[in-house]
N, C-alpha and C positions, 0 to 999 in steps of 0.2 A: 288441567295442564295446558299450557300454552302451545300453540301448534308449534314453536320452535321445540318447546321441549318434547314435543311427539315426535319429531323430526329429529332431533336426538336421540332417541330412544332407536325409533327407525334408524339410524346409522350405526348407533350400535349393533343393530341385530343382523345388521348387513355385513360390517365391517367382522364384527366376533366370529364366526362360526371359522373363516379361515385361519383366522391368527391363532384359535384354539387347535388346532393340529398341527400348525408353525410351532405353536409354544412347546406342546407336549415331547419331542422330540430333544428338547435342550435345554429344558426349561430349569433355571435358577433365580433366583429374589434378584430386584433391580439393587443396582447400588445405594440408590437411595434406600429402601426397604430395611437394610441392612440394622441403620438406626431410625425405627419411623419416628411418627408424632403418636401414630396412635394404633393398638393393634385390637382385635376382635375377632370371633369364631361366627359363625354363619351356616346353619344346617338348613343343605338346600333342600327342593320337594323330595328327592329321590332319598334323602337320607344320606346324602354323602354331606360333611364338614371340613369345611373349608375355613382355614385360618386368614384373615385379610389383615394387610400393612395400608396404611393410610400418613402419605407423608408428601416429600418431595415439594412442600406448599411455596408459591410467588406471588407476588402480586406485585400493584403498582404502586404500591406504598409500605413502609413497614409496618406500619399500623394495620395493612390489612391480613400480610401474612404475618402478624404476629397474634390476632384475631380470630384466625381462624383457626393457627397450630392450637390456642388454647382452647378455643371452643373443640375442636374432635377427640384432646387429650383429657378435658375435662368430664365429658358426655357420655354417656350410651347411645352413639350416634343408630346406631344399627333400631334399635326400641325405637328411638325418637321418628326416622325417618316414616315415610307413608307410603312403604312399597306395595303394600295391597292398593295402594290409590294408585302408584304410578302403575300397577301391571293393569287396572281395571282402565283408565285410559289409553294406555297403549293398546289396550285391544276394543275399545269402542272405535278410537281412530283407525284402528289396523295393523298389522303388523307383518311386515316384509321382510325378507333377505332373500341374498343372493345364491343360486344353487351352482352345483358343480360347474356348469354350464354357461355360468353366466347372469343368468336370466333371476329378473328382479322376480320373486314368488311369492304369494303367500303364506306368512309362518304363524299362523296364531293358532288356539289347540283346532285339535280336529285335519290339520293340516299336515301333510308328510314331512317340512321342515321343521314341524312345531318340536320344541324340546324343552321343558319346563325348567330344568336347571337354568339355562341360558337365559328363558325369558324373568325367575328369578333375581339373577347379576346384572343382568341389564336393568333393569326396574330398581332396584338397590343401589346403583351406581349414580341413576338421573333424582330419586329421594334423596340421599344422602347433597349428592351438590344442589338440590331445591332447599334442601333444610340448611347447609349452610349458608348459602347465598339469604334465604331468610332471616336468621342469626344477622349476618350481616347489616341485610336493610334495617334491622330493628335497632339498629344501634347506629345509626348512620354512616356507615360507613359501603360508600356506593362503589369503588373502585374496583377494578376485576381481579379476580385471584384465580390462579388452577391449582388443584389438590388432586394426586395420585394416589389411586387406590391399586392394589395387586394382590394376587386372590392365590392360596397354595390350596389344592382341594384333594391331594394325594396324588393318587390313580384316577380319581373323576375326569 
């Protein structure tokens, strides 16, 4: 994993933990989600199952989001991805978030932030866009795309 992608990962795990308690209060599908590109279930470590939408895709050509909606509807993205790869570098590099406080911490196991579901979605989030963006390069196609992924997990 490329230290940006580690540093992604890192943002996520900084960013998530608040919005996850934002969310749970009001939480409904994005408009997009409503009709994705692609949907999937996802049984995290704790055993909770989570349905995920994957859509809302742009890019800077049609060609690329058109590329990609077919690649995530086509695929078993979730199988294909290498989220035992991306959790096992996120945690050689490290892994942080931010606590109630403030204060940047460290979350990786063993740790009081640490929470395996989240480290899970984070790691599935940064494989699934390595494995697209891969698809991608493999076919020439270099331009940026963003694809929205959103996670219903119950009560989790």
């Amino acid at each position: 994993m490329s230290r940006s992608a580690a540093a992604g990962l890192a943002a996520l795990l900084a960013v998530g933990g608040g919005a996850t308690a934002a969310v749970a209060a009001t939480w409904q599908w994005h408009p997009w989600a409503m009709n994705p590109d692609a949907t999937f279930t996802v049984t995290l470590p704790s055993g909770a199952t989570c349905e995920y939408r994957a859509g809302a895709v742009s890019g800077a050509s049609a060609e690329t989001t058109e590329a990609v909606r077919a690649f995530i509807a086509a695929n078993d993205i979730v199988e294909m991805a290498d989220v035992d790869g991306a959790i096992a570098e996120a945690r050689a590099d490290g892994q942080t978030m931010y606590d109630d406080n403030g204060e940047l911490r460290p979350a990786g196991p063993g740790t009081e932030l640490y929470n395996a579901d989240f480290e899970y979605q984070s790691a599935l989030n940064l494989a699934v866009s390595e494995l697209v963006s891969d698809h991608l390069r493999a076919r020439g196609i270099l331009t940026p795309y963003s694809l929205d992924m959103q996670a219903d997990c119950g009560d989790e």
